[in-house]
C-alpha positions as CSV (number, residue, x, y, z in Angstrom):
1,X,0.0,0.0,0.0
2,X,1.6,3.4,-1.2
3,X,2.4,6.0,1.6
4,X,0.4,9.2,2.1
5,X,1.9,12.7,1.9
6,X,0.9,13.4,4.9
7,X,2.2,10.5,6.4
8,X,5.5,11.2,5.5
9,X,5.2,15.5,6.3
10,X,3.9,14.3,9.6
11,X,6.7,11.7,9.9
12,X,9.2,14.4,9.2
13,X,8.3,17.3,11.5
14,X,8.1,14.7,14.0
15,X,11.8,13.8,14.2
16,X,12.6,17.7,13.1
17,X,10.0,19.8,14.5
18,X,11.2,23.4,13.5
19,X,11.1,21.6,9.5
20,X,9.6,23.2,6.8
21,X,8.2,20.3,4.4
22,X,6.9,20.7,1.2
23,X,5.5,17.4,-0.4
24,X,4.6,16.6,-4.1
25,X,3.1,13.6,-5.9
26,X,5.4,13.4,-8.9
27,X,3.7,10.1,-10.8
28,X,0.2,10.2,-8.4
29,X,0.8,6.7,-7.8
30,X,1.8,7.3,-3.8
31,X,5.2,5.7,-4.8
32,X,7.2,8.5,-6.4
33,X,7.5,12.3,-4.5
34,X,9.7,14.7,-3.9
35,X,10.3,16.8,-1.0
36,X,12.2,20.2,0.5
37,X,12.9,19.9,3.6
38,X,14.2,23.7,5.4
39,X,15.5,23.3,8.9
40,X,17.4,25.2,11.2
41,X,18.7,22.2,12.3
42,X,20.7,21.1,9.6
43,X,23.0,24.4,9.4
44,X,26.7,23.1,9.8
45,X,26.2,19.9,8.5
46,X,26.7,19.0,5.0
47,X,24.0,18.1,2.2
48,X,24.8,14.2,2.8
49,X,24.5,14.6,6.7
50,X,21.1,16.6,6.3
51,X,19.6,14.0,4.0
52,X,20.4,10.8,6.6
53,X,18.7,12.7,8.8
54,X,15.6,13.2,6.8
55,X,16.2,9.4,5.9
56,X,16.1,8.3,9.4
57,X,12.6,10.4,10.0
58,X,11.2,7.8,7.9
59,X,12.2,5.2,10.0
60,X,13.0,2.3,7.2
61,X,9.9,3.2,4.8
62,X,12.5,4.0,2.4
63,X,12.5,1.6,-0.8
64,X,9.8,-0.5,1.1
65,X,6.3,1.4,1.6
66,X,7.9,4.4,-0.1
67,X,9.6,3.6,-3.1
68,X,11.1,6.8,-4.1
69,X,11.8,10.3,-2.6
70,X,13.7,13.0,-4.7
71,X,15.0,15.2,-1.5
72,X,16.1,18.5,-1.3
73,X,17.3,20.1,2.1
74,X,18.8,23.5,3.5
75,X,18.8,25.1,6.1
76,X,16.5,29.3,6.5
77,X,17.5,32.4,4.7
């Protein structure tokens, strides 16, 4: 069963609750979005860093329940 976008927003600001989360539907099959992620939390810590941290949000949906997530991160301003 394909994952909800506002499943994995809510899954998100859970483990990074100052996030900003935008989430698109790129196929509108529930399989394929992509997502910005803006946190103050990720300043100092490089693009790689910031997305295992979005990665671990989603607690091991990754390539199971949610098959693909084209990420983008950064930190305010």
């Amino acid at each position: 069963m394909p994952m909800d976008a506002h499943d994995i927003e809510a899954m998100i600001k859970a483990a990074i609750p100052d996030a900003e989360v935008t989430i698109r539907d790129l196929a509108g099959d529930g399989d394929h979005y992509a997502a910005t992620v803006i946190s103050e939390s990720f300043r100092g810590k490089s693009r790689v860093q910031q997305h295992q941290i979005v990665y671990q949000s989603l607690q091991g949906q990754m390539g199971g329940v949610l098959h693909a997530l084209a990420l983008q991160t950064g930190v305010p301003g």
